[in-house]
N, C-alpha and C positions, 0 to 999 in steps of 0.2 A: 504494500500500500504506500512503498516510499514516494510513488510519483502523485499522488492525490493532493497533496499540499499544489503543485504546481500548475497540474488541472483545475483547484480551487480559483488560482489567481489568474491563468488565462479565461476563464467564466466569469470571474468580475470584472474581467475587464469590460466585455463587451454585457454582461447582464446589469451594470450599474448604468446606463443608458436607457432601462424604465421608467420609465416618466412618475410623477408625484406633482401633487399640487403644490404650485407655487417653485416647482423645481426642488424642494426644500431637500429630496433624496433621504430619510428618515433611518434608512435602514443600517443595521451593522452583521455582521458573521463573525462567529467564533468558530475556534478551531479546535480541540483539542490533539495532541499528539499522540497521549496516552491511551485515551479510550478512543480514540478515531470517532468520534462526532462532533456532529456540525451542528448550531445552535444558527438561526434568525430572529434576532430582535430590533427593538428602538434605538437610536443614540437620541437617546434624551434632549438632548441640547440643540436639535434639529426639527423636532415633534412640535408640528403648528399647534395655538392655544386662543388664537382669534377670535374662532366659534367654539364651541360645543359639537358643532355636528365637523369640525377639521377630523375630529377623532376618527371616525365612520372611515374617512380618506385616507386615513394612515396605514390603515388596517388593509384596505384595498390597494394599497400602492405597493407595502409589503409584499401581500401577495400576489401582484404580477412582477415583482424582481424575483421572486421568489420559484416562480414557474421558470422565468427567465432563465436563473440558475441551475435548476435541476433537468432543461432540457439541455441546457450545453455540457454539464457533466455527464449525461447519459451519453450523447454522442461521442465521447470522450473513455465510454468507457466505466463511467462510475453511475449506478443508482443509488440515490437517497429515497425514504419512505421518514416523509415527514409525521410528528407526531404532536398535538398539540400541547402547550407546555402553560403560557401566560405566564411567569413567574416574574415577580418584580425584584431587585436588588439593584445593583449599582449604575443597570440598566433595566430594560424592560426585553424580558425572552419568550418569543412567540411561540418556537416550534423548533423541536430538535430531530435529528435523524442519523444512524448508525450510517456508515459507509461501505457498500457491497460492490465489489468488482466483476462484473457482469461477465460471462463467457464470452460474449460472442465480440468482446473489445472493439475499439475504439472505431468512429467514422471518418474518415478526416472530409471527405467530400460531403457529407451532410452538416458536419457541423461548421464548415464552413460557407454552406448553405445559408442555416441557423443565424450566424455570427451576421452574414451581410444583411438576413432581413430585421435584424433588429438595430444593425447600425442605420440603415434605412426609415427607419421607422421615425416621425414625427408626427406632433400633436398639428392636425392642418387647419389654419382660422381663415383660408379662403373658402372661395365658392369649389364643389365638386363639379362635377360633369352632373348633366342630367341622362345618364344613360340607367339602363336599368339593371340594378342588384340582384343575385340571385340568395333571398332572403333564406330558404328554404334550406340552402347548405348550414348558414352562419347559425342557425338555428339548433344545431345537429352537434355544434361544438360546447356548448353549455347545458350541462347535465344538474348541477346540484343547486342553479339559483334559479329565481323567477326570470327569466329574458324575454321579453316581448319586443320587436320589431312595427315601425310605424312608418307609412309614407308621408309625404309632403301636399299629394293628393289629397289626404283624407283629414289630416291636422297641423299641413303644416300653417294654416292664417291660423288659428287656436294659438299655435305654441309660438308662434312669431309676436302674436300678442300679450299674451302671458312673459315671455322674455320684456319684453317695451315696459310689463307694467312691476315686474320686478327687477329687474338685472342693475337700476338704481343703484340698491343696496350694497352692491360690490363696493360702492364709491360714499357711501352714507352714515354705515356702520361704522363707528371712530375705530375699535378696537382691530375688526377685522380689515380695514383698510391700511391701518397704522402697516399693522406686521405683514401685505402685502406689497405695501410701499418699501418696506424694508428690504425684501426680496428683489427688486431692480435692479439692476448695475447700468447706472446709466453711460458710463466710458465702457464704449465698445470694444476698443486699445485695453484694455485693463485685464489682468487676469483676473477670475472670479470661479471657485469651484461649486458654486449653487446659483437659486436666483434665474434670473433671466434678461435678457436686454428688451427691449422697447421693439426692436425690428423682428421677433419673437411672437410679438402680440400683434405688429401691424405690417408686416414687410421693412424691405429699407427704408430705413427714415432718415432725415434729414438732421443736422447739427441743431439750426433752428427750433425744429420741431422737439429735438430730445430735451432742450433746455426750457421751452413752453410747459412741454409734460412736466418736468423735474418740478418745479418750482408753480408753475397752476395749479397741479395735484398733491402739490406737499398736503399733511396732514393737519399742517395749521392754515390750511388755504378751503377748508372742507366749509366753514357758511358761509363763505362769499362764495362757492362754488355752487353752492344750495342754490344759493340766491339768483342766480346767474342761471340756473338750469342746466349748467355743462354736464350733471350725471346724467338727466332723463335725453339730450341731444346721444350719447353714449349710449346708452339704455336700446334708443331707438333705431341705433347703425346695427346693433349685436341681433333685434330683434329682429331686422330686414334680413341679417344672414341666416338666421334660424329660419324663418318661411321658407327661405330657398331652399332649406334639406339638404338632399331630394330623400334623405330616408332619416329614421332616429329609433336609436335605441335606449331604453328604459334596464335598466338590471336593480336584482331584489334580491336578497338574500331570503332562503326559504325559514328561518325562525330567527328571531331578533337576540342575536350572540355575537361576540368579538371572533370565537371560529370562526363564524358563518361569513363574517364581514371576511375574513381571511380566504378563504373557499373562493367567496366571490373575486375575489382579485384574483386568485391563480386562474380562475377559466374566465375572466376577461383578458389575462396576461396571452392565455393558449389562442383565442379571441382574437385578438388584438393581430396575434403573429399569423396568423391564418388568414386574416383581410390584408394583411399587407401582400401576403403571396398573389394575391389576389386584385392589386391594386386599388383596392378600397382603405379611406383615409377614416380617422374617426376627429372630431369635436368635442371637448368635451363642455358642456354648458355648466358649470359646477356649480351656480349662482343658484340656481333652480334646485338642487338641492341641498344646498349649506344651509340655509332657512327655509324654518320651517313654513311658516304661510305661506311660499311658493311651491314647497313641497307636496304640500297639503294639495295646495290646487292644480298644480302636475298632474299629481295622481285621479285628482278628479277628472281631469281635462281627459287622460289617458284610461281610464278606467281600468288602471292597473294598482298592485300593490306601491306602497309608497318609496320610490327608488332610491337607492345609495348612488348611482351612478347612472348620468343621462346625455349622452350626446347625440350630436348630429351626423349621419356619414354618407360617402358615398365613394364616388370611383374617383380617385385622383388628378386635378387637374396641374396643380401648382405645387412642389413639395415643401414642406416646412423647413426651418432653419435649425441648425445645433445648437444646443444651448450649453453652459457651463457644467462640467460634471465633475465630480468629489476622484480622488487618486482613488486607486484600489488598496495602499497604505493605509487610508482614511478608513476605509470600511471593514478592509478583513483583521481579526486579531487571531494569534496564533499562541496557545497558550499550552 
């Protein structure tokens, strides 16, 4: 099993590039030598605290780094069978797993497959193609949570409206806007291992422009901002993108637990890498459900259960951009 420590680290390399709300990357890996198991949990110091419902996000973000990682050690060679743990101590430890070296050894040609579609992989905040998805497959990859698929045909004015009359709040809320504003890195030049740039959110932007953002949306700029109506003019561009679709998805965890929240994120992580094969982009709208009276009317609007996770998708027009990511030092400990 001496080569597993090394397999660990070329897997984070390319599995720390699952995305997370706000880029914030929450996650950490232990290692042990001795007993050859692998722990995933929180780095504390990373764990958004803005809302109440960031929690929910944490748990899901986990769990598609998590999926992330255990398919590029299988290709490699190594299966893990995660177990869940919760244990709190100097961190927070979700889920641990023994290390088994699989017969039939390593892939190099699939996991380098693996490795490009998830370098590939970006959050897309353009328009999609308006071609048509085959909903039917994507369906077929989510077993253990509630998934419902929806077109743009049939809701998307509903939800393009519902975005207009919430997505405000991104911009509203002192606490939760404060520690997204945090998350910025407005020098593009600059390194940064979290966080996100501005071109990220809107395409290339301009010097001009970064320095209007920086300083109109500082967080002590938020009642002359009110006043002014710049969130609901914001509100209203995000809801125009949401009409357009062309498709959305809803996901639910089947019982209200922190596993479940975890479950959920490993089969939208499988999700996720499955559409990208496929050329289809995801959105995620996370305003809709970070709070709750949006949540609440989501799920009316969709006549679904009340979602942890909701975005827009479709076939890829435009691809998204890279954004800062954590060393793989940062994440793995070896102990």
């Amino acid at each position: 099993m001496d080569g597993f420590y090394d397999a660990l680290e070329r897997a984070i390399e390319t599995a720390r590039l699952a995305p997370s709300s706000h880029n914030c990357q929450p996650w950490r890996v232990d290692y042990s030598l001795l007993s050859q198991e692998v722990s995933i949990g929180f780095d504390n110091h990373r764990v958004l605290r803005g809302l109440e419902s960031l929690e929910r996000e944490m748990f899901i973000s986990a769990g598609v780094f998590t999926h992330f990682l255990t398919a590029l050690l299988a290709y490699q060679g190594y299966q893990l069978n995660w177990q869940w743990q919760s244990e709190y101590g100097d961190h927070r430890v979700l889920a641990t797993s023994g290390v088994t070296q699989l017969n039939s050894g390593s892939d190099a040609e699939e996991y380098q497959a693996l490795s490009q579609r998830i370098r590939e992989r970006h959050t897309i905040r353009s328009r999609f193609k308006t071609t048509a998805v085959d909903i039917h497959s994507l369906e077929t990859i989510v077993q253990h949570a509630s998934c419902h698929f929806y077109s743009a045909d049939h809701v998307g004015t509903t939800l393009g409206n519902l975005t207009k009359q919430y997505a405000a709040l991104d911009f509203t809320n002192k606490s939760a806007w404060e520690e997204t504003y945090n998350y910025i890195r407005f020098d593009e030049d600059e390194f940064a291992e979290d966080g996100f740039y501005l071109r990220n959110l809107f395409g290339p932007v301009s010097k001009p422009f970064r320095l209007l953002f920086r300083y109109g949306f500082h967080p002590t700029m938020m009642p002359i901002n009110k006043r002014l109506g710049l969130a609901k003019k914001m509100a209203a561009g995000l809801g125009e993108l949401v009409e357009s679709g062309p498709y959305y998805l809803a996901l639910s965890p089947k019982e209200n637990s922190q596993e479940a929240l975890f479950e959920c994120g490993y089969e939208l992580g499988a999700l996720w890498l499955y559409m990208q094969r496929q050329g289809i982009g995801l959105h995620p709208i996370s305003v809709l459900v970070q709070h709750e009276t949006a949540r609440k009317a989501l799920a009316q609007s969709l006549q679904c259960p009340p979602p942890v996770f909701f975005a827009r998708l479709g076939h890829i027009e435009q691809s998204g951009l890279d954004a800062p990511r954590r060393s793989v030092e940062s994440i793995l400990n070896c102990v």
